[in-house]
C-alpha positions in Angstrom: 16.7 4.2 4.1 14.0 7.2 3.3 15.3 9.4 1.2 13.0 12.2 1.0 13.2 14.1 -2.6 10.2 16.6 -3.3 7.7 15.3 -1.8 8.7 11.6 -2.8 10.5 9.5 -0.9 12.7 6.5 -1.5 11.2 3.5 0.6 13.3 0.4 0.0 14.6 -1.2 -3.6 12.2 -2.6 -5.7 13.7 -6.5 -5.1 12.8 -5.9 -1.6 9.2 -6.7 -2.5 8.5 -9.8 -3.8 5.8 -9.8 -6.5 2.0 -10.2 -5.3 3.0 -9.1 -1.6 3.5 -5.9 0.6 6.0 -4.3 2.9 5.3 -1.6 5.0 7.6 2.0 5.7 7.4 4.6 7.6 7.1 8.2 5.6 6.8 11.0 7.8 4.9 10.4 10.2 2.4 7.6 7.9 2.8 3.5 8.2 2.2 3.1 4.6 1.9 -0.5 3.1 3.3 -0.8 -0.5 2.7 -3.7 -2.8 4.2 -5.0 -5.9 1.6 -7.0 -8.6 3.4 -8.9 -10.7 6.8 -7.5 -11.6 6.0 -4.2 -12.3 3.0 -2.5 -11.2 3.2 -0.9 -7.6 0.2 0.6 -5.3 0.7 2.1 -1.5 -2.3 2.8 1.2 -2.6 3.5 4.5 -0.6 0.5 6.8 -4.0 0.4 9.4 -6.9 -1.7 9.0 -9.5 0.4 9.4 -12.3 -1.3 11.2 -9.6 -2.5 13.6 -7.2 0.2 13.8 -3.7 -2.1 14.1 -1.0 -1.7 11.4 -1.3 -4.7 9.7 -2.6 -4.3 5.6 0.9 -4.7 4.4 0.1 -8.4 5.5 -2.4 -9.0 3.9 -3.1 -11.5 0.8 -3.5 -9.5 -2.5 -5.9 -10.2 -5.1 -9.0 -9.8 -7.3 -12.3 -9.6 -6.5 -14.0 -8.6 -10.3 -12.6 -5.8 -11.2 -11.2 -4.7 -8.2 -7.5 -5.3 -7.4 -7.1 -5.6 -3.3 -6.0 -6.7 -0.3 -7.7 -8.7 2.4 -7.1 -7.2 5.8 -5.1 -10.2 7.4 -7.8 -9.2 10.6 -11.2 -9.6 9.4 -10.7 -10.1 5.5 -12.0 -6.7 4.7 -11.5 -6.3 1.2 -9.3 -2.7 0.6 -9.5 -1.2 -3.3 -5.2 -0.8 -3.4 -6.6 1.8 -6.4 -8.8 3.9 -4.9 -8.9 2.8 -0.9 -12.3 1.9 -0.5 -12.9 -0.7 1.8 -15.5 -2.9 -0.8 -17.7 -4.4 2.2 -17.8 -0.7 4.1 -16.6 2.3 2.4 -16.8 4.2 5.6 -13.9 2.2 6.4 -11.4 3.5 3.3 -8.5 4.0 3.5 -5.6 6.6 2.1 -3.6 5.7 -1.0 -0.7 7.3 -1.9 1.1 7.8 -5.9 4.6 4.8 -6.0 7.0 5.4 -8.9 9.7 3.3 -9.5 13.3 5.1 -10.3 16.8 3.7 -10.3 15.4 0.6 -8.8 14.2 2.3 -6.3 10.8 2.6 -4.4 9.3 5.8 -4.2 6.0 6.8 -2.3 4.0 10.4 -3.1 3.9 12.2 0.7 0.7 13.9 0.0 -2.2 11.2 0.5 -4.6 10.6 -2.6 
């Protein structure tokens, strides 16, 4: 269903992700994993595990660690910032994030990488 409009597009509806877990779409030519915390708040990253290179983040558990909200890599529970995409045990190993806003009930992801 991507719907490109500037240079957001329209990923899936927001009851398509179930709070506290991930889904991943494809914009342009990106696998990016988008996550919904709670009801309301939204973050999107790079799809690949970095150390690993498979598309697999949007798998992964989300959490806290402090004050960090992130994802453990389902491969080698490598922590991933979903704020800022810094991989907490490597930060050679960060990863992309990208601006989600909701509209319409729709997801949205920002095609230029933060």
């Amino acid at each position: 269903m991507n719907t490109t409009v500037s240079n957001w597009t329209a990923v899936c509806a927001v009851e398509d992700i179930l709070p506290n877990t991930g889904v991943c779409a494809r914009v342009d030519d990106h696998q990016v994993a988008i996550f919904r915390i709670g009801q309301h708040e939204f973050h999107a990253i790079d799809n690949v595990d970095p150390k690993s290179g498979a598309s697999v983040l949007s798998r992964g558990l989300v959490g806290n660690l402090g004050e960090h909200l992130v994802v453990a890599s389902p491969l080698y529970k490598n922590h991933i910032d979903l704020r800022s995409g810094e991989c907490l045990e490597s930060p050679d190993w960060s990863v992309r994030t990208y601006g989600v806003r909701v509209e319409d009930g729709q997801v949205l992801v920002n095609t230029d990488a933060h």
